[in-house]
Every structure is written in C-alpha cells, then in structure tokens.
C-alpha positions in Angstrom: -25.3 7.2 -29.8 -22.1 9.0 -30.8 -20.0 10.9 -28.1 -16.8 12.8 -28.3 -14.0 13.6 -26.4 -11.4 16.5 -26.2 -7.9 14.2 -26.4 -4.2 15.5 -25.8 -2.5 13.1 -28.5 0.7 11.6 -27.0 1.6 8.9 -29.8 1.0 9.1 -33.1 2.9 5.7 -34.9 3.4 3.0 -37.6 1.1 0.0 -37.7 0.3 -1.7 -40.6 0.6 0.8 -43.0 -1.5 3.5 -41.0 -1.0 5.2 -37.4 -1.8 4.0 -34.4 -3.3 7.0 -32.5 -3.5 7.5 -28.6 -3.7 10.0 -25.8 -5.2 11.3 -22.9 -8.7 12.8 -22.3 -7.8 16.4 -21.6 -10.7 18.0 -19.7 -13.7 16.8 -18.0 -15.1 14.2 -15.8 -12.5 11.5 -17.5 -9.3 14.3 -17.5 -6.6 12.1 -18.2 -7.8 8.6 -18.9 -6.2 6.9 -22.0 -8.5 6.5 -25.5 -6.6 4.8 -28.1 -8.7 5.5 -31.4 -9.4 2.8 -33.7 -10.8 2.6 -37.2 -14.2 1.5 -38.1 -13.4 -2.1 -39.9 -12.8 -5.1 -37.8 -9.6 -6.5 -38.1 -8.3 -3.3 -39.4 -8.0 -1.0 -36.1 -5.1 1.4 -37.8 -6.3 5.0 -38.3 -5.7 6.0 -42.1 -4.6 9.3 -43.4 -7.6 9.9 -44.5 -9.4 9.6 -40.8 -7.0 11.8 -39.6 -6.8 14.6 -41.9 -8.7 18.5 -40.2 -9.1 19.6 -43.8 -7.0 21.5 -46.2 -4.1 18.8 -46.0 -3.5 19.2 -42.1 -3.2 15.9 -40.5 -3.1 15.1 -36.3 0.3 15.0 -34.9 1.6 14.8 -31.2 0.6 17.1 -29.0 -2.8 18.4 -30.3 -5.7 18.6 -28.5 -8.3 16.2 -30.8 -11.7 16.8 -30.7 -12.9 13.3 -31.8 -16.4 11.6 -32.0 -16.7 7.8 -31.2 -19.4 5.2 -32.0 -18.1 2.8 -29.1 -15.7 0.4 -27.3 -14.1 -1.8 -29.5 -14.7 -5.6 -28.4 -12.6 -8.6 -28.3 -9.2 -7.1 -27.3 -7.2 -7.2 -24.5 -6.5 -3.6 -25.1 -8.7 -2.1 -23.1 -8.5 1.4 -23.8 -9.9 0.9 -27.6 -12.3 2.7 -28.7 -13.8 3.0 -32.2 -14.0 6.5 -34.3 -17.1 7.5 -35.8 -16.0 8.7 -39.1 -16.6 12.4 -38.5 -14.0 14.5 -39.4 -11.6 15.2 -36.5 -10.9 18.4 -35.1 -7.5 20.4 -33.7 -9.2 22.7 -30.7 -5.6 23.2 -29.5 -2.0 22.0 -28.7 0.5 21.1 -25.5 3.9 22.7 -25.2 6.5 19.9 -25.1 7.6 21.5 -21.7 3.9 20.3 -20.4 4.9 16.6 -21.4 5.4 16.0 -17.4 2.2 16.8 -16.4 0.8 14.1 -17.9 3.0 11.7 -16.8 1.8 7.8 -14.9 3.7 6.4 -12.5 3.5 2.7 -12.8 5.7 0.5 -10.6 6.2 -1.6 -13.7 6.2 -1.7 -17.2 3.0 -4.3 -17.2 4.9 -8.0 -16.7 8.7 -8.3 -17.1 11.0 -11.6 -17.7 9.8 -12.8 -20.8 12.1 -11.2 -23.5 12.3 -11.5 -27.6 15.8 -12.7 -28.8 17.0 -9.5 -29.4 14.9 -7.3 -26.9 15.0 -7.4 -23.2 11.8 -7.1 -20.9 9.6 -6.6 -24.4 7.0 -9.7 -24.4 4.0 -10.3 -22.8 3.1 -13.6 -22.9 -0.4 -14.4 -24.1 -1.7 -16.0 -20.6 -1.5 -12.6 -19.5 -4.0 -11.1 -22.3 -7.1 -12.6 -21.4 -9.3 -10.4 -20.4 -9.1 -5.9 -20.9 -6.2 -4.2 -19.0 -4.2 -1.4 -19.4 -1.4 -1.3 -23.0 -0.3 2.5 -22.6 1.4 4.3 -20.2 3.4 7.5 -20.5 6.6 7.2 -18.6 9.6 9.1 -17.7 12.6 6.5 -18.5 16.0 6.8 -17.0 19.4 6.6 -19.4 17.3 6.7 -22.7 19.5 5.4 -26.2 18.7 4.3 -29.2 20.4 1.1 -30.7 20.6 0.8 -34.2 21.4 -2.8 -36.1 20.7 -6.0 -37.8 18.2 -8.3 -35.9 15.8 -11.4 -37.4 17.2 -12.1 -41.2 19.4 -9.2 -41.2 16.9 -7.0 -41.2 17.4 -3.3 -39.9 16.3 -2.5 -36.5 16.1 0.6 -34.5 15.5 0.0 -30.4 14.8 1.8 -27.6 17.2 1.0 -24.6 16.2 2.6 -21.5 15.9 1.8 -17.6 13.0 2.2 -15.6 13.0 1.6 -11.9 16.0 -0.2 -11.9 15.2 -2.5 -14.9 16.9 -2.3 -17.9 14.1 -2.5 -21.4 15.0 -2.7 -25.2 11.6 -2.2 -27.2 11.2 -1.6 -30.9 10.2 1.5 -31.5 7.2 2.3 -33.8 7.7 5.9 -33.2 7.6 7.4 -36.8 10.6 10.2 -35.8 13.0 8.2 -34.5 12.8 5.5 -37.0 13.3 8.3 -39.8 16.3 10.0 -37.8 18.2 6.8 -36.7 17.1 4.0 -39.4 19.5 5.5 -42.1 23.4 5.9 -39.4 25.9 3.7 -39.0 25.1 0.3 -37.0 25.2 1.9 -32.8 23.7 2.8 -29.8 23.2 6.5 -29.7 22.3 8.5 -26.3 18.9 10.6 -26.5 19.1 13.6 -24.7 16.0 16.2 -23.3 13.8 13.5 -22.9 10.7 14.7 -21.4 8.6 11.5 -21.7 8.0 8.6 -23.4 4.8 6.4 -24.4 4.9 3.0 -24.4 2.2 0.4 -25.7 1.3 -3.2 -25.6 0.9 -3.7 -29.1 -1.8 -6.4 -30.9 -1.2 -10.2 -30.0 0.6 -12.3 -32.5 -1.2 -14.3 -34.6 -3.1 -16.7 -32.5 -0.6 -20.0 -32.6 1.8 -17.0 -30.7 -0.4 -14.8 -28.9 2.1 -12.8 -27.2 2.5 -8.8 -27.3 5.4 -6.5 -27.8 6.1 -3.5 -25.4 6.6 -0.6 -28.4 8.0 2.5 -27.7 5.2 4.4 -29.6 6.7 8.3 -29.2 9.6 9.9 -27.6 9.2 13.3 -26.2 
C-alpha cells in the first residue's frame, strides 16, 4: 500500500543524467529521519524531470517541503535510506528559510570511514568491505573552512571539489551539487573560499561497478 511523507528537501543533484533527491521527513512520528527518493526502474534510481515536475513547469528545488507518495524500500543497496516513489505527482506544501538550514543539522563524530582517499581527493572513499549490509549515506553537516578547488584531475578532465574540515579532518569530495558546479566549472584553474555557509549535505554515493565496489563521499548541496 502506498504512503507518503511531508519531506524538507536538502539536496537536489546530478546523477546520471537526472537528480538525485533527498531530505528530511519534516513533521510526524519520523520528524527528521532521512528519505532519499528513488525512481521506479531497477537499475535506474535517478529521479527524472518529469518525476519531479508540481505542474505548470515548476519543478522541486532545495528547501521545499515535498509531499511525496512511496510504493516502498528499495532492496539491494547499502543505502539505507532509499526509498522508491510511487509515480504520483509530487507536491510543494511549503518551503524552509535558508536561515533554518541549522536546525536540521546531524552531528556525526565522523564523516562515515576516513583513510581511504581517491588520487586526487582526500578522506572521499569508502571501501566496498564497508558496504555490506544498509547504513546510513547522508548526513547534513556544518563544515569548518569551506573552498572550492577548481582544476584538471583523471585525463585532464575538469573538476570542481569541495575542500573543507570537519572535526579536525581535512575532506576534498566532488561535488555533485548542480550550483556550484554551474558557478565555479567555467573560472580560472583555483581554490576559491565559500563564505555564509549554513550547511552542507553530504552523501555516499552508488558503489562502483562491482570489480571496484567502493563509494565516493559527494558533496550533494551547499547551503
């Protein structure tokens, strides 16, 4: 049977040529537990623009309170806060100030697992030994000495990273988040400071294909 929940989106970014949706339950019994929402097809978990449209060319952004109906938990995934969309239209039943960001902050001691590192990130991998079985792949944190690093990584390619500290360790994740990769991708090669952060969401993104396994700490949305 379907159910829905009221949920406080707090990252809305790229994966595989949709979004990659997730936030907090925002009243209720469950007030505050993650969801991320996940499409219908196995396989291929990003929401589509088309899943995330209210009508009339309005489409769910950060910060809006989501009414969304779910069919169920999504199996198979280390992810454990999965759950799959119905295919009812979603509904906006409100929106956060960005000066409420805070109070729906976590506190974790750590950011999951660190020293296992990509060669160009720092404190970023999980390795797949760690990814057996459901556990947490979201938290929304408030990081210390935030930049952005912008530069040529694998191939040459273009990459735009989040450096930032939390409790004394020092992180440098990719970021996914669609606003900063539009308003640093295109400068000059750097590490630029980001200033008035209020919070930022970090997830453990999908394993690797399986002869990998391992999962990337993402820096899905800066606030």
């Amino acid at each position: 049977m379907p159910y829905q929940y009221d949920i406080v989106c707090l990252a809305n970014s790229w994966k595989h040529g949709g979004r990659c949706i997730a936030g907090k339950v925002y009243s209720g019994p469950y007030a505050g537990r993650w969801i991320r929402q996940v499409g219908r097809t196995a396989g291929q978990r990003q929401i589509q623009f088309p899943e995330m449209d209210y009508g009339q060319g309005q489409y769910a952004s950060v910060r809006d309170i989501i009414r969304i109906e779910f069919s169920g938990r999504e199996q198979g995934t280390f992810q454990g806060e999965n759950m799959i969309i119905s295919g009812a239209r979603w509904t906006k039943v409100g929106k956060i100030q960005n000066s409420e960001i805070g109070n729906w902050l976590d506190q974790p001691d750590t950011l999951w697992e660190n020293g296992s590192r990509s060669h160009y990130g720092l404190n970023d991998k999980i390795d797949r030994t760690m990814l057996q079985e459901p556990r947490t792949s979201l938290c929304l944190i408030n990081p210390q000495n935030p930049r952005v690093r912008v530069g040529p990584e694998h191939n040459g390619d273009i990459k735009v990273r989040v450096l930032f500290e939390y409790n004394g360790v020092e992180h440098a994740l990719t970021a996914t988040d669609a606003q900063i990769q539009a308003e640093y991708r295109g400068r000059n090669h750097g590490t630029y400071e980001l200033t008035n952060v209020r919070g930022m969401t970090i997830s453990l993104g999908e394993r690797l294909p399986a002869e990998i396994g391992d999962s990337y700490k993402l820096v899905a949305h800066v606030f």
